[in-house]
C-alpha angles and dihedrals in degrees: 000000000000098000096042085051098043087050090055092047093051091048085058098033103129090192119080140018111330089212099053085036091057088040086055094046090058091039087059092045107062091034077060093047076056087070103021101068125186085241096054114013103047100150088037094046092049086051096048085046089054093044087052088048105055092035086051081049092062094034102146087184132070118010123346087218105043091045090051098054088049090060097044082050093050088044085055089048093052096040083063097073092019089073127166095247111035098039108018096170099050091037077053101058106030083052095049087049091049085047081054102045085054110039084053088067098046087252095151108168093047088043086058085051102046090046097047082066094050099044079054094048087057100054091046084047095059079071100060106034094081096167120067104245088050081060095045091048088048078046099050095043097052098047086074085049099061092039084050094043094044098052086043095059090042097063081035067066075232101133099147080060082048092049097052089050098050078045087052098048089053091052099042078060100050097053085042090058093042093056087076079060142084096199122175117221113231128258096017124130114248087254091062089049093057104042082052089059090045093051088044089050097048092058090044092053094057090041088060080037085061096040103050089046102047075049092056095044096049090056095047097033096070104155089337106147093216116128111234123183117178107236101236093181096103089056099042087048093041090050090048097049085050082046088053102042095054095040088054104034103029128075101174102109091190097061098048088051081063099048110036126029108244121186116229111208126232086246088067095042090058086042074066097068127047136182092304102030122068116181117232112201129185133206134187120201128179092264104027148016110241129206120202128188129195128185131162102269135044129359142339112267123201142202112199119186126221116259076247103055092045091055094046080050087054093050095044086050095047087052090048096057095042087053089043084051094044123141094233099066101265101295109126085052089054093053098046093036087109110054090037096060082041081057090046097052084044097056087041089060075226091177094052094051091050089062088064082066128093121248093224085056104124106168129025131217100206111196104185135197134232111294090018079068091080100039126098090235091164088055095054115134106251124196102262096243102067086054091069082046101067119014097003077218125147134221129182088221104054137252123329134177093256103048083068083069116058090183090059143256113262129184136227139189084217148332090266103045084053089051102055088043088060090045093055109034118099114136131086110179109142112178110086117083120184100186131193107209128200095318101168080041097224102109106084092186110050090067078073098040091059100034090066103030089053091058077072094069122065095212107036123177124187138175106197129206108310087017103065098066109141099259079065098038105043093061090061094047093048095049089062100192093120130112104204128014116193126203113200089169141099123275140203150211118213092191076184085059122002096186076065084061103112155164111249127232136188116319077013102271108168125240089205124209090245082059089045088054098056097038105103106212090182091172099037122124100167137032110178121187101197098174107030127106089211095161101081116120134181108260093190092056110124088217127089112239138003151221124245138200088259098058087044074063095052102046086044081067099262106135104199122028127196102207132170135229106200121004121255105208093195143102082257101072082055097050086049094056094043094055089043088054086046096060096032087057095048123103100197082066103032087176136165119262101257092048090048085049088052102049089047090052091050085043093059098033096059087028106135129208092256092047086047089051088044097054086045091060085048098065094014087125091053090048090046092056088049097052084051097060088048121098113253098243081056098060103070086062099063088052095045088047086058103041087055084045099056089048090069096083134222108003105011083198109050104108111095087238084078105057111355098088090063103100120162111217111203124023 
């Protein structure tokens, strides 16, 4: 081991000349290849071939291009015994080197390839790293490798190829998420269920088996010169057996999504979209913000920002969420909301990206990307012009993205998740609520909100403020025979353990995403979220991307859900829900979700002050039984709420505070 080590301490010697250091650590490598043979050194051998390699890829001295070919050579040499299945974490990060060395001199098609080893190396990796720092470093590592691989494919004018692989790394995240997690897959007998956990523990018992015995080896080896390779072959057979159990025994397409990494190919992703949808997906990489669309028909186009407008994306972000968790309640963000969605749709290029899309588009699928998650994108300011082009519709506040799709803009966590939610849904039943109302009590105005919405079920059901603690929550979301289960209550987002994140009930106990995950809402159409800020997401996560309480909901079986993005403590969330329950009920419109969203935002951002009077006389008996359950001390608020209301002529709602932070996930 002393030349090889030497070799790696010359490569990283500060002192000294770089270019003598590098000529010594090449010198020590292959002094060290003398002794570490191919026939008896193999691990040895594959180490000192990656060490050369990186040392000849710095070479300040002889020819650029031939230094560069023997590394590439000595990365291939390594990746032979550094193979995806038998050593994941090497075969991860020599691949990933070779991407690199590639991708630096604008070789596309090797760097692919390069970086498709690599992608595999990962998901063979998940199996070895048992502890959870092992996972974050395979994490980390692999987050650089689907940036590199996307953008590859993209000047390869591949972009379907680029697609797959955006598609690949959100689900590599999901089943990463769900191993801290027992889920049960839906409609399967008790004795399914426990052959399942037998096949899971037996792959967990020879990981701890590995584990215990590299650790054991690492500690007796010292500079021993045998050559010691862990047999992997349990662990790949017992995976497989577990693969092959749940892919032959198990229906339930959401929860293999959660267990296994399965490619979805461009061709499925374009089965997504039809004559009027066309599918919007975003992408962050570490040097620009990219913008797919996809429509039935032709090819992919993109939109691919400059390395300057994502960082000023990136500046104008940071100042959005300082001003959201300001000190001074928000205020100065509500005030500048506006021109700060107008600089996002600058920086976008929004318009821009609009014209990639056809004119006959009338409903968009918007997947969004990290950061994007927490942004209102449907709610982005668009030039006039291209408003007549698509809908000739008119709006009082101006032109927003949605109002350029009259059949509506719906969100999705990714191409595949959307996927399995259109497979399985069938049922359209719509007249059984189960609500949860006011638990933690401090939302004055959600007691209305429910009170109304739930005179439009036939069979409502509602828990209200103490009475909604979990013991008397969980039964009724168990028995999933409901049709629509509605949250007025806080929510939360844990960035240490996103499966903590959670709903809170009464004495706020928290329903937790982990808990969401394994609920089965076999009859739900519509889960709506009316209080929760749920689209929080940890901005320090070295992963690249993240689940939210919304998609908990969809893989639960919901197959919409009306989330919110900040929290309006104000009559006019109510009034929101109560008009999106009001379409949705009405059987001249008979209209999707996100439509019927759509139609209740543009409602109460153009609402005057004689059409709110107006609504107000419509439900005034609801709201008068309402005011009469308040404390006296309680009523004057409602009043005063409505008289400050009614000073904001003409339209009291148009800011985009009011109704912009409203987006339906699903379809």
């Amino acid at each position: 081991m002393t030349q090889n080590n030497l070799a790696i301490a010359y490569h990283y010697r500060i002192r000294g000349d770089k270019a003598c250091n590098l000529e010594r650590a090449i010198a020590y490598c292959q002094e060290a290849l003398k002794v570490y043979t191919f026939d008896a050194f193999r691990q040895q051998w594959a180490m000192t071939q990656n060490n050369l390699a990186i040392a000849y890829r710095y070479r300040i001295r002889g020819e650029k291009a031939d230094n560069l070919e023997i590394a590439i050579k000595s990365y291939h040499n390594a990746l032979q015994i550094y193979t995806k299945d038998s050593d994941p974490l090497n075969c991860l990060q020599t691949a990933q080197n070779l991407g690199i060395l590639h991708y630096d001199q604008k070789q596309w098609q090797q760097a692919t390839e390069a970086y498709n080893t690599a992608i595999e190396a990962v998901e063979n990796a998940r199996l070895e790293a048992l502890n959870p720092h092992s996972r974050q470093e395979v994490l980390s590592n692999a987050i650089g490798v689907f940036h590199r691989i996307v953008q590859a494919h993209l000047n390869l004018n591949q972009p379907e190829k680029a697609l797959e692989y955006i598609e690949r790394s959100k689900g590599r995240n999901l089943v990463e998420l769900m191993t801290q997690k027992n889920l049960h897959p839906q409609g399967v007998s008790q004795e399914i269920i426990a052959q399942l956990n037998e096949l899971k523990q037996r792959v967990f018992n020879e990981q701890i088996r590995l584990h215990h015995q590299s650790m054991k080896q690492k500690l007796m080896r010292g500079d021993n010169l045998t050559s010691y390779v862990q047999d992997h072959s349990y662990l790949k057979e017992y995976q497989q057996d577990l693969d092959n159990f749940i892919a032959r025994e198990i229906k339930d397409p959401l929860f293999s999504l959660t267990q296994k990494v399965e490619p979805i190919a461009f061709t499925e992703i374009q089965a997504l979209t039809d004559t009027e949808t066309c599918l919007l997906q975003w992408y962050i990489t570490g040097e620009k913000i990219l913008a797919f669309v996809v429509s039935p028909e032709g090819e992919v186009k993109v939109w691919q920002s400059s390395e300057n407008d994502k960082n000023q994306f990136l500046d104008t972000f940071n100042n959005y969420l300082q001003l959201y968790y300001s000190k001074n309640g928000k205020q100065e963000w509500k005030n500048q909301l506006s021109n700060l969605l107008q600089t996002f749709a600058d920086i976008l290029h929004i318009n821009d990206i609009l014209a990639l899309i056809p004119d006959t588009c009338q409903r968009l699928i918007i997947i969004p990307h990290l950061f994007l998650h927490i942004l209102p994108l449907h709610a982005l300011p668009v030039d006039p012009p291209q408003l007549s082009l698509k809908s000739g519709e008119s709006v009082m506040g101006g032109s927003e993205l949605q109002d350029l799709f009259p059949k509506g803009v719906q969100y999705a966590p990714s191409c595949q998740i959307l996927q399995k939610i259109t497979q399985t849904f069938h049922h359209s039943d719509f007249n059984k609520l189960f609500a949860i109302q006011n638990p933690t009590k401090d939302l004055f105005y959600t007691d209305l909100e429910v009170n109304i919405l739930s005179t439009f079920f036939t069979e409502p059901q509602v828990i209200a403020k103490d009475n909604a603690t979990k013991n008397a929550v969980l039964p009724h979301l168990k028995s999933s025979d409901n049709h629509c289960y509605h949250f007025s209550c806080h929510g939360g987002f844990s960035p240490a353990n996103p499966l903590e994140s959670a709903l809170l009930l009464a004495n706020k106990e928290p329903l937790t995403l982990g808990e969401i995950f394994e609920l089965r809402l076999n009859k739900c159409r519509l889960i709506t979220l009316s209080a929760c800020e749920t689209g929080l997401i940890d901005l320090n996560s070295i992963s690249d991307e993240y689940i939210g309480l919304p998609s908990g909901f969809l893989f639960a079986g919901s197959p919409s859900v009306v989330s919110s993005l900040w929290t309006v403590n104000d009559l006019s969330t109510s009034f929101l829900m109560i008009k999106l329950y009001e379409i949705l009920f009405d059987e001249n419109q008979q209209v999707s979700v996100p439509v019927a969203l759509k139609t209740a935002q543009n409602w109460l951002q153009n609402l005057t002050i004689e059409e709110l009077d107006k609504f107000l006389e419509q439900y005034q008996p609801q709201m008068d039984k309402h005011l009469a359950l308040l404390q006296p001390e309680q009523r004057p608020l409602y009043k005063e709420s409505l008289k400050q209301i009614k000073q904001r002529k003409p339209h009291p709602f148009i800011s985009p505070y009011y109704w912009a932070g409203f987006i339906a996930t699903g379809i």
